[in-house]
N, C-alpha and C positions, 0 to 999 in steps of 0.2 A: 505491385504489392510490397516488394522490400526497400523500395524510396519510402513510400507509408511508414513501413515497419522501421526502418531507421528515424527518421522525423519524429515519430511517436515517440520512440524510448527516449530519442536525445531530449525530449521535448521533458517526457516525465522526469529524465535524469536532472537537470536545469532545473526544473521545479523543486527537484530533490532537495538540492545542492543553495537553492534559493533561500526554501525555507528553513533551513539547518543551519546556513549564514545568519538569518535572521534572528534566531533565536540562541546561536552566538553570542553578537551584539549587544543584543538586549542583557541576557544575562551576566554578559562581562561586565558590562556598564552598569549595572544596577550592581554588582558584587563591587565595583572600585570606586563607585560613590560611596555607598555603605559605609566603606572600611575609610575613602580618604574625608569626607564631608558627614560621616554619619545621618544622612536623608537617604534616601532609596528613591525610587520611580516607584510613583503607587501601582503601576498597569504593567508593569514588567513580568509578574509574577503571573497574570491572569492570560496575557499576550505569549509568552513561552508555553504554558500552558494549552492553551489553543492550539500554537504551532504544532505541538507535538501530535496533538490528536489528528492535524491536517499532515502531518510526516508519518503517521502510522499508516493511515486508507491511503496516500500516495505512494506509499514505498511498497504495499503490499503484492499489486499487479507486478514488477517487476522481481519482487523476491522470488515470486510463483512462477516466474517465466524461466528461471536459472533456478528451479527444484531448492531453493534453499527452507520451505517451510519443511516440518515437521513432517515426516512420513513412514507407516508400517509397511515394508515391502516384502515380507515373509509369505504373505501368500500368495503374492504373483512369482515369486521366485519359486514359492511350490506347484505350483501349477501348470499345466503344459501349457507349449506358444498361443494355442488360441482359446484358449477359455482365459488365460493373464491377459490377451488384448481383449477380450467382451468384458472382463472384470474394468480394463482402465477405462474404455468406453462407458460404463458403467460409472465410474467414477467421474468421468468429464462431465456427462450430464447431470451427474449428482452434484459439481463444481459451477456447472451453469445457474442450476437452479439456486444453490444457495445463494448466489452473487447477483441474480436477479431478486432475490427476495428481498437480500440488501437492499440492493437501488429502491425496490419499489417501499420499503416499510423505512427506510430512510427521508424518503421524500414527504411520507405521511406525518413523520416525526419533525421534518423542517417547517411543514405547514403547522403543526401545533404549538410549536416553541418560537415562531415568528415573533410572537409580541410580543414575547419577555426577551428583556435586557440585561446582558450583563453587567455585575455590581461596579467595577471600575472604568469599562471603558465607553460603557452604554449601547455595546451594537450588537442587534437580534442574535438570539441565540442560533436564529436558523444558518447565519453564517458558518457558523462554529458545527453545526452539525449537516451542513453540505457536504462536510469533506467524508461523511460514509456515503453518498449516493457515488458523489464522485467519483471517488475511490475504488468502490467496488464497480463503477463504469469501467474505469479504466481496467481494472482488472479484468475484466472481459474479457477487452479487446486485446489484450495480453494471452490470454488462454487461448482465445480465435486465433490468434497467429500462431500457439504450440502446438495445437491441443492436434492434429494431424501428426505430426512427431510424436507425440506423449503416447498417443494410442498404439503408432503401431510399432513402436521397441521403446517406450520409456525413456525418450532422448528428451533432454530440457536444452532450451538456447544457450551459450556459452560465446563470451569473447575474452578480450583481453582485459576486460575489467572488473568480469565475474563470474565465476565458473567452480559451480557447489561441489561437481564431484568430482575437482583439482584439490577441493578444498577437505573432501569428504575423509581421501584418503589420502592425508599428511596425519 
């Protein structure tokens, strides 16, 4: 399982790292044409745009796996050891179901927006909006691999390349 669980991150990190190049690129390129040719790329602006929305549901899984979203921790900190772990229990499968609901109301939304195309580049919108199924898949299988740490002390994964509460408390 931790061969898996290395391969997977590296895997989503890469993709990270992929699409954030790309969208780079494109927009350096389109800003120093601008400025030195005064034309632009007409699909730069619509292709960055994309990426971003495929770098928000990609990066998510992994935010979540290093505790860096957004969280009220006040009332597991007021509450004795075992009623704070039935609460985060509580909260995992309240985290499954919403990331399942994703997947499933995401997919229903790529089936409906199939046949429309975008205005610049012409390809399905379902492409564009794969990346919340995705996304929140992967985020899953991100939470399956904490979510046993998270419950029973609130521990999130942590290496040398991200680590929220090295971060939390500078």
């Amino acid at each position: 399982m931790n061969k898996f669980e290395h391969y997977f991150l590296a895997f989503n990190r890469w993709f990270l790292m992929l699409i954030l190049a790309a969208m780079s690129v494109i927009i350096f390129a389109n800003v120093g044409l601008r400025y030195l040719t005064s034309q632009s790329i007409e699909w730069a602006e619509e292709v960055a745009r994309h990426l971003m929305i495929w770098l928000t549901f990609i990066g998510c899984g992994p935010v979540l796996r290093y505790g860096g979203h957004i969280a009220i921790d006040n009332l597991q900190d007021a509450l004795p050891k075992s009623l704070a772990k039935a609460l985060r229990a509580f909260i995992a499968l309240l985290l499954l179901g919403f990331f399942g609901f994703f997947v499933y109301f995401g997919l229903e939304y790529m089936d409906r927006t199939q046949y429309q195309s975008t205005p610049a580049t012409q390809i399905s919108f379902a492409l564009i909006y794969a990346a919340l199924p995705v996304g929140m898949a992967m985020s899953i299988v991100h939470w399956l691999l904490i979510v046993r740490r998270y419950i029973a002390g609130r521990e999130f994964a942590s290496d040398a390349h991200f680590d929220a509460t090295a971060s939390a408390s500078l």
